[in-house]
PyMOL commands that place a pseudoatom at each C-alpha (Angstrom):
pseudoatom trace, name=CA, resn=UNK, resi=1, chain=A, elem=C, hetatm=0, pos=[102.009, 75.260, 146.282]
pseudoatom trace, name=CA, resn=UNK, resi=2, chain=A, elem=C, hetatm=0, pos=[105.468, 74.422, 144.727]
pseudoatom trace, name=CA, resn=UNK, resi=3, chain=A, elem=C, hetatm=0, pos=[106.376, 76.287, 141.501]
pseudoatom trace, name=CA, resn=UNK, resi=4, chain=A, elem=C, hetatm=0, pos=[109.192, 75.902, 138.964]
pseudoatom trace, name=CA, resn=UNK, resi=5, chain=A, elem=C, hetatm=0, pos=[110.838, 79.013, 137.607]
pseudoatom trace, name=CA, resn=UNK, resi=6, chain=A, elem=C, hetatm=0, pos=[113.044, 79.263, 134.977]
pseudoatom trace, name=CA, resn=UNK, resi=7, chain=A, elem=C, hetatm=0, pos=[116.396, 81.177, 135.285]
pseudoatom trace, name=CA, resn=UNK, resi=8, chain=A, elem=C, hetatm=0, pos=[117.972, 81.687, 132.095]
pseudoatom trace, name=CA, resn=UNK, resi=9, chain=A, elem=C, hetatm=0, pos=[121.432, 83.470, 133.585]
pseudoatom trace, name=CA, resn=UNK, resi=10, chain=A, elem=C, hetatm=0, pos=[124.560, 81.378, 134.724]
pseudoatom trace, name=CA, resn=UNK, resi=11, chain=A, elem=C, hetatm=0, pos=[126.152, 84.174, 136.350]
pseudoatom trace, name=CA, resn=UNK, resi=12, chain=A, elem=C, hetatm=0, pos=[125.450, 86.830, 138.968]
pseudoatom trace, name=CA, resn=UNK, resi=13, chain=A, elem=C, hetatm=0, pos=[124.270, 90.862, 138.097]
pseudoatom trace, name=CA, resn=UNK, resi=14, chain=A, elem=C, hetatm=0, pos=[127.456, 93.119, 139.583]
pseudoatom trace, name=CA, resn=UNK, resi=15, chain=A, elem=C, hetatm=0, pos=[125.454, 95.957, 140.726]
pseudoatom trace, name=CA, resn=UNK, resi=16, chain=A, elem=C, hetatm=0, pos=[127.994, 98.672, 141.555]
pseudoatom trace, name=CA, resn=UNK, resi=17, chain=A, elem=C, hetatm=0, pos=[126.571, 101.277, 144.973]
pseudoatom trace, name=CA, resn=UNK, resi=18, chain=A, elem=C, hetatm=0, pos=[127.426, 105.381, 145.040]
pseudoatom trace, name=CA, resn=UNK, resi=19, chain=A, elem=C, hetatm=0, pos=[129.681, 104.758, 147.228]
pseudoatom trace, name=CA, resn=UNK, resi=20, chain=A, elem=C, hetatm=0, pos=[131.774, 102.131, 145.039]
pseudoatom trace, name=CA, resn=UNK, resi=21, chain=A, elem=C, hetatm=0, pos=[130.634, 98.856, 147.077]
pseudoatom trace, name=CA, resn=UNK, resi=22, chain=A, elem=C, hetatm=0, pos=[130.193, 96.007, 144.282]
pseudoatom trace, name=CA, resn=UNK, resi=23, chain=A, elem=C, hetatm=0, pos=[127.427, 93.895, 145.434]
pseudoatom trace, name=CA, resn=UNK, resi=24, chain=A, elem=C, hetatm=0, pos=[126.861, 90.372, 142.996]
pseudoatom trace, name=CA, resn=UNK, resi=25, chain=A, elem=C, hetatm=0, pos=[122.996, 89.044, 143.370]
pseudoatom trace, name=CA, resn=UNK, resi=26, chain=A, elem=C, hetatm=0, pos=[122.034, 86.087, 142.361]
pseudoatom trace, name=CA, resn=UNK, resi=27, chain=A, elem=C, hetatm=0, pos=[120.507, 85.082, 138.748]
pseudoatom trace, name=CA, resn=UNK, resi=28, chain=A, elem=C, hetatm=0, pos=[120.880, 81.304, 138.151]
pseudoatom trace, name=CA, resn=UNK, resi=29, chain=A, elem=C, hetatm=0, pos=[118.185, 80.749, 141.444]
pseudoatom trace, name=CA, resn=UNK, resi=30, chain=A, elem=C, hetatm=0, pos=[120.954, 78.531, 143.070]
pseudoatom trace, name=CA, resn=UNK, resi=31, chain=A, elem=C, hetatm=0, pos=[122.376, 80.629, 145.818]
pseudoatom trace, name=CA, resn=UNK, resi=32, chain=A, elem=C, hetatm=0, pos=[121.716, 79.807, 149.593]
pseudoatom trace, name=CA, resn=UNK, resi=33, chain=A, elem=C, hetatm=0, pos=[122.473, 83.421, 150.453]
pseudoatom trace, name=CA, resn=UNK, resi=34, chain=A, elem=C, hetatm=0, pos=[119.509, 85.132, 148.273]
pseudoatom trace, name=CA, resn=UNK, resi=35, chain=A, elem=C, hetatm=0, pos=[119.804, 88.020, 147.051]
pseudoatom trace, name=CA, resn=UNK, resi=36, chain=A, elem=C, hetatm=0, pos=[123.457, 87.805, 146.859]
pseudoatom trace, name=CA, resn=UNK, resi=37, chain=A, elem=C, hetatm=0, pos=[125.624, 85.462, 144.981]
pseudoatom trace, name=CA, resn=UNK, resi=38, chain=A, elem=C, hetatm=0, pos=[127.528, 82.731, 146.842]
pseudoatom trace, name=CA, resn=UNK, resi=39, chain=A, elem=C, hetatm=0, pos=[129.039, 80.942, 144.079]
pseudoatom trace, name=CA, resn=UNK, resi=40, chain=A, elem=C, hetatm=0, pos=[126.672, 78.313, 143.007]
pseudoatom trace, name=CA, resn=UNK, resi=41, chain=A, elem=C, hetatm=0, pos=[126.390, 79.307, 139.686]
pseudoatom trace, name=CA, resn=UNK, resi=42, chain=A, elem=C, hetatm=0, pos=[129.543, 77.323, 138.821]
pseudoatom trace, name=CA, resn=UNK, resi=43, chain=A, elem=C, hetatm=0, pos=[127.319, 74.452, 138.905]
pseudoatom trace, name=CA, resn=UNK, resi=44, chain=A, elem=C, hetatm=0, pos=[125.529, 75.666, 135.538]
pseudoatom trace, name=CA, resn=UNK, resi=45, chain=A, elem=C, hetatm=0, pos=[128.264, 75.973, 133.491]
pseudoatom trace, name=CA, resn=UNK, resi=46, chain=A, elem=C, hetatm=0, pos=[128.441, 73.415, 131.616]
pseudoatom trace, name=CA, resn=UNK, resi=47, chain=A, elem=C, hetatm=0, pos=[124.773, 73.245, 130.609]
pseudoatom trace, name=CA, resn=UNK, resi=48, chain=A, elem=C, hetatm=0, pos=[124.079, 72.380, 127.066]
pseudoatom trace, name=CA, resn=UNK, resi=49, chain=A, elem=C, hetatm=0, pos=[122.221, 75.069, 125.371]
pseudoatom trace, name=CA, resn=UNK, resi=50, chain=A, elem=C, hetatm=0, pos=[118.060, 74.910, 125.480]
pseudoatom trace, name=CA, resn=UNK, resi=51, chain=A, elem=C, hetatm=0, pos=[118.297, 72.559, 127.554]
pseudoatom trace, name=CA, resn=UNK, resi=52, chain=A, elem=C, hetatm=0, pos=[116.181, 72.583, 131.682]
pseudoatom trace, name=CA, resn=UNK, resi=53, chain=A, elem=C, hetatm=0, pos=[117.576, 71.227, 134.569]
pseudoatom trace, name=CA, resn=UNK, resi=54, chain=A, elem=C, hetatm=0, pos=[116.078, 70.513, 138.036]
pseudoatom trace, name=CA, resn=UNK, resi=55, chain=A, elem=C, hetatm=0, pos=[119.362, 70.836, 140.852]
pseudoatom trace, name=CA, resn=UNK, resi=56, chain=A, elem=C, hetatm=0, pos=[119.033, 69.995, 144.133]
pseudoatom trace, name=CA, resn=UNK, resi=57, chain=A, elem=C, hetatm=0, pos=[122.066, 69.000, 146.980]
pseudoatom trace, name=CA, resn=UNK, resi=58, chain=A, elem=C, hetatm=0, pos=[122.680, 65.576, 145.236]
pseudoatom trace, name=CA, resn=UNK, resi=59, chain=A, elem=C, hetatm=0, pos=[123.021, 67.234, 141.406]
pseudoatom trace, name=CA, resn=UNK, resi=60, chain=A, elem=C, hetatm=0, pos=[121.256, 67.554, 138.926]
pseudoatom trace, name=CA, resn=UNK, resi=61, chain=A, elem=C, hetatm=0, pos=[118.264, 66.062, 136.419]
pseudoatom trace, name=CA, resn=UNK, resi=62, chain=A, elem=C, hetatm=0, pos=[117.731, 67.491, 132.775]
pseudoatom trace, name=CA, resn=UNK, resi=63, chain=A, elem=C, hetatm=0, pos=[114.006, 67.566, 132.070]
pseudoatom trace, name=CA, resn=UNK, resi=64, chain=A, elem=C, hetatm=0, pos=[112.641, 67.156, 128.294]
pseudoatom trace, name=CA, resn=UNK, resi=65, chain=A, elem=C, hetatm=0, pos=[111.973, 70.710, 127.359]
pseudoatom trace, name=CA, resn=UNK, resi=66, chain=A, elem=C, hetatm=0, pos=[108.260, 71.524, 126.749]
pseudoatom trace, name=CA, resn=UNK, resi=67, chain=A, elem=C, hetatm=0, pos=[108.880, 75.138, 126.425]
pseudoatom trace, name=CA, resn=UNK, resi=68, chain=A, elem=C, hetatm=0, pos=[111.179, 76.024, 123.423]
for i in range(1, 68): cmd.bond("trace and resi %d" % i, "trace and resi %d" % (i + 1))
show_as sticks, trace
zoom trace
């Protein structure tokens, strides 16, 4: 079954280790290396406000927003 989540974050958690290793994970759903951030974000950052999009390798769609 296919399911659509919502990310609401354009931009990774830094998650900082004991031993001082910085690790970035993923929050916008976009990376190809899950957990960890690979950059994709900077696809999202121009996204208007309230507004849902659908990305795949091509781009992207914005969908009418059912879900204020």
């Amino acid at each position: 079954m296919a399911r659509l989540v919502k990310h609401d974050r354009n931009r990774p958690y830094m998650i900082k280790a004991d031993n001082g290793q910085v690790f970035y994970v993923c929050a916008c759903g976009l990376s190809r290396n899950k957990p960890f951030c690979d950059g994709s974000h900077k696809r999202t950052l121009d996204e208007e406000e309230g507004s849902v999009y659908v990305y795949d390798e091509n781009g992207r769609i914005k969908l009418q927003n059912f879900y204020p």
